[in-house]
C-alpha positions, 0 to 999 in steps of 0.5 A: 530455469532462467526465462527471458522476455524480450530486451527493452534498450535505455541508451547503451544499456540493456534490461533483461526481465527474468522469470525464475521457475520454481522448481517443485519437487512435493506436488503429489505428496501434497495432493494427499496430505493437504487433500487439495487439487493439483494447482492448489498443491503446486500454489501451496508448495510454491508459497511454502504454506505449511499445513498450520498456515494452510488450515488459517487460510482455510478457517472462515473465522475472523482472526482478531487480536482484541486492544486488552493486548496492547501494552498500555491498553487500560491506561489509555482506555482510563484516561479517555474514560475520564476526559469524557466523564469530565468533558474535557476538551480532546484533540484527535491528531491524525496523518496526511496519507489515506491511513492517517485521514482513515484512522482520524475518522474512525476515532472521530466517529467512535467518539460521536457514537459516545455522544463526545464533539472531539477536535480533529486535525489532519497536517499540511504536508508543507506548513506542519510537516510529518507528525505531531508539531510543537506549534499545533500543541501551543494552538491546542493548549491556548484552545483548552485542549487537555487530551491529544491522541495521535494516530498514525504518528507520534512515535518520533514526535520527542520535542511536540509531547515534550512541550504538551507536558510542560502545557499541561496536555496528555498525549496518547500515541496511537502509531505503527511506525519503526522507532529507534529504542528511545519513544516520547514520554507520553501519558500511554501509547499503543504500539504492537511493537511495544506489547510484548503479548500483541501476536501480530505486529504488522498492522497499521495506523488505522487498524490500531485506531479501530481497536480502541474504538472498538473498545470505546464503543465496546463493539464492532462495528462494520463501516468503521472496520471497512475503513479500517480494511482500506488504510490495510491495502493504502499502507501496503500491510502484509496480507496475512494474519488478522490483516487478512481477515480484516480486508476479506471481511471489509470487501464483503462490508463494502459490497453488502452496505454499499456504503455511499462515501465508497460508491462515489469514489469507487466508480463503476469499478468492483470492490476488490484489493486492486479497486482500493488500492489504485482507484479510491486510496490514491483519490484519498491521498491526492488530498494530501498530495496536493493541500493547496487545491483543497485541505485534506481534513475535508475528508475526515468531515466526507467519511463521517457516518451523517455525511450530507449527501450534497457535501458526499458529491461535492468532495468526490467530484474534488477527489476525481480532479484533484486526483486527475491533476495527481496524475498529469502533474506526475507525468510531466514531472516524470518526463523532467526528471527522466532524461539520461536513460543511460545512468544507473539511477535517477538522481533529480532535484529541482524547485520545479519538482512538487514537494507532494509528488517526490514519492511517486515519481521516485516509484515510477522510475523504479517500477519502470527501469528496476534502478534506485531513485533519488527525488527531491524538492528544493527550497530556495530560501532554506537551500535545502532539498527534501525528497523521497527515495525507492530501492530495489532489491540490491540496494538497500535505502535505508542502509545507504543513508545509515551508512552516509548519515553525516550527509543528511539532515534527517532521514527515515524509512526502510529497506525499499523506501524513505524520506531525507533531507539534505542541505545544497553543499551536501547534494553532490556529495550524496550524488557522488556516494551514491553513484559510489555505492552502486558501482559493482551492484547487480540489479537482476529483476526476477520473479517466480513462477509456477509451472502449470499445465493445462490438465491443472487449470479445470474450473473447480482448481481455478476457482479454489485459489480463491480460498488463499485470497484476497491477494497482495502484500507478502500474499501475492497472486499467483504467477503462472508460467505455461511452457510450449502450451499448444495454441490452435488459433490466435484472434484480434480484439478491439481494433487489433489492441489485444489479442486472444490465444486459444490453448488446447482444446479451447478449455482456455483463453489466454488474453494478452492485453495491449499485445496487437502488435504481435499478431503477424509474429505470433498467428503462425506459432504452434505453441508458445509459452505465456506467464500469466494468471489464472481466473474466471470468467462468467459470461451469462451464467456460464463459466470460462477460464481466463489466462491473463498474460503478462508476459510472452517468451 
């Protein structure tokens, strides 16, 4: 079944948003072979867990893929082992983003608990640019730097392990990023996907980090796997496998320790996927966003385990505003380029646009109108336009810029996001091939949903879909549809700004957040139907069942 929600208009055009119900055909037959309730076998079917998958979700033993996996493992081990017997001077060279400022000090701090001073470096955005640099390893080597260790980068960075070779410099590369055949020819790197025996190659620049330090300290250790569990939601990892394990074992770390570097970033808020992922990683990355207010590298100094507690308050303060600023900056910037609603796509470039903001721009446009989007930043000076770009499905990005290869200076990433340069006389030509390329392209937002009733949504069935999370990349939350679900009284919340459905017989509360303005169309409906989620609610010790809903058809 096809379900639709109410029309949105952007000019002359209109977005239908689509609900694809899943058709579900094995429910009893899983009930009895998994020996689960109704609403865990229609979750179960819906996700296709096979029994193999499902006895993984069900193990509350930590899944963990030791560093001996890794391809190159004991050389890197050995050659760290001999900078430190022979004190030598080692540079850790991390990233700009919440994975690379993580990683960088996960290793730092490793290398203090082995009684090590290591250098650390976190790049400018703007001045040093992705990865590893030629002109940071010349400053290295005039520093007496004779072992680099990347994380997070260096799996492209030809020319910069090129030069430290001539300089006399080992590098180690330490990176999860997609390589195209050839890699530098460094003393070692660490890369699942270049360790035929590493099971599970979707893990980030952090979690690698955390395995050689792991090896480095010979144990583990549950701030640094903490930290290791955050850089796995900022970077969007799948939520499977080890990545799972990390994240639910580093949720139970953060609210066990209480660790103060979280606390004062986290807020009031509870530790959960959404908490890291929209409250502390974007604090983090606006460091990185915006260098030019305070260098990022402050922040490998603030999650170090002797962090001052006055230094922990200073930098958290900067964290909020700056991220504030992130925010403000990002809605006008929006507003700048969002002004033709009508065409297929947001193509903009201005030198008004902030280099470090491109990205989020681009991704608001595309979460909002379901379109690609094309954000750049133009240097004068160079004439050149460097930007960020978000695909849908439908249109691929990085298949667009393989096949217009010519017009782009350089360019990287994947089917749904990347980053490109381009020079002026080529940017109405990459207008024009977009706008091409698009023409015949359908873009049908849709997602799935689960069809449920009332009888599958008792306390004990809500509450065991917390055996499937913590939920997000390629482990999504379940969406639920509850079709001409009976309603016998519909209530106002704060001031008219929300409202609340009373379903059946009052064994659930749907709550419709910012959906005030519905009441006089909806108070009078017998029956609705409400896609949404399911959770509980604990309201002086006693239990409720919550239907949050996203959507009213």
């Amino acid at each position: 079944y096809i379900f639709v929600s109410a029309q949105r208009r952007r000019g002359e055009m209109e977005e239908i948003m689509k609900y694809k119900t899943i058709k579900l055909s094995h429910t009893n037959e899983i009930i009895q072979t998994y020996g689960v309730n109704s609403l865990m076998a229609k979750v179960i079917e819906s996700k296709k867990i096979d029994q193999k998958q499902f006895k993984s979700f069900m193990d509350p033993h930590l899944i963990y893929h030791d560093f001996s996996l890794f391809e190159e493992a004991d050389e890197t081990l050995e050659r760290i082992e001999e900078a430190i017997a022979n004190k030598e001077k080692i540079c850790i060279y991390g990233d700009y983003d919440c994975d690379g400022i993580l990683a960088t000090t996960i290793l730092v701090q490793a290398f203090h608990e082995r009684g090590v001073e290591v250098g650390y470096h976190i790049p400018n955005r703007f001045t040093d640019g992705y990865g590893l640099n030629t002109t940071r390893v010349e400053q290295m080597a005039e520093k007496g730097y004779s072992l680099i260790i990347t994380v997070d980068n260096g799996i492209k960075a030809f020319d910069a392990v090129e030069k430290a070779g001539e300089l006399g410099i080992d590098v180690i590369i330490t990176d999860h990023h997609a390589f195209d055949g050839e890699v530098p020819v460094a003393y070692s790197i660490i890369h699942t996907k270049m360790s035929p025996k590493y099971p599970f190659k979707e893990i980030c620049g952090g979690f690698i980090a955390y395995k050689l330090a792991a090896a480095l300290l010979k144990h583990h250790d549950p701030y640094l796997f903490t930290l290791a569990s955050i850089t796995t939601i900022s970077d969007m990892m799948p939520l499977l496998d080890e990545n799972r394990s990390l994240v639910r074992r580093g949720l139970q770390f953060m609210k066990q320790y209480k660790y103060p570097s979280l606390e004062l970033l986290k807020g009031s808020r509870d530790y959960d996927v959404t908490t890291i992922g929209f409250t502390i990683a974007p604090r983090i990355n606006a460091f990185g966003r915006l260098p030019e207010l305070v260098n990022p590298v402050y922040l490998v100094k603030y999650f170090l385990k002797e962090a001052d507690p006055a230094y922990l308050e200073k930098i958290s303060n900067y964290a909020s505003k700056i991220n504030s600023k992130r925010q403000s900056l990002t809605t006008s910037l929006y507003k700048e380029a969002v002004t033709d609603t009508s065409s297929p796509c947001l193509f903009y470039g201005s030198e008004n646009m902030h280099e470090g903001l491109v990205g989020l721009v681009a991704g608001k446009y595309t979460r909002e109108y379901e379109q690609p989007a094309f954000v750049m930043h133009y240097n004068p000076k160079e004439e050149i336009y460097k930007g960020s770009a978000r695909g849908i499905d439908g249109f691929n990005i990085y298949n667009f810029f393989t096949h217009h290869e010519d017009l782009f200076v350089q360019y990287g990433g994947h089917a749904k996001a990347g980053g490109f340069t381009i020079t002026k006389s080529n940017y109405p030509l990459v207008y024009d091939a977009l706008m091409n390329d698009i023409k015949g392209c359908h873009f049908e937002a849709s997602e799935s949903v689960i069809p449920i009733t009332l009888t599958d949504t008792t306390i004990p069935n809500v509450e065991s879909l917390d055996l499937l999370a913590p939920f997000g990349e390629e482990n999504k939350a379940p969406l639920f549809i509850l079709e001409d679900v009976s309603c016998h009284q519909v209530d106002r919340l704060s001031e008219g700004k929300h409202l609340k459905f009373h379903l059946g017989d009052d064994q659930v509360s749907a709550l419709a957040f910012n959906k005030g303005q519905l009441y006089d169309e909806l108070v009078h409906k017998d029956s609705m139907t409400l896609v949404g989620t399911l959770s509980i609610n604990v309201f002086r010790g006693n239990k409720s069942i919550n239907f949050i809903v996203e959507d009213i058809l």
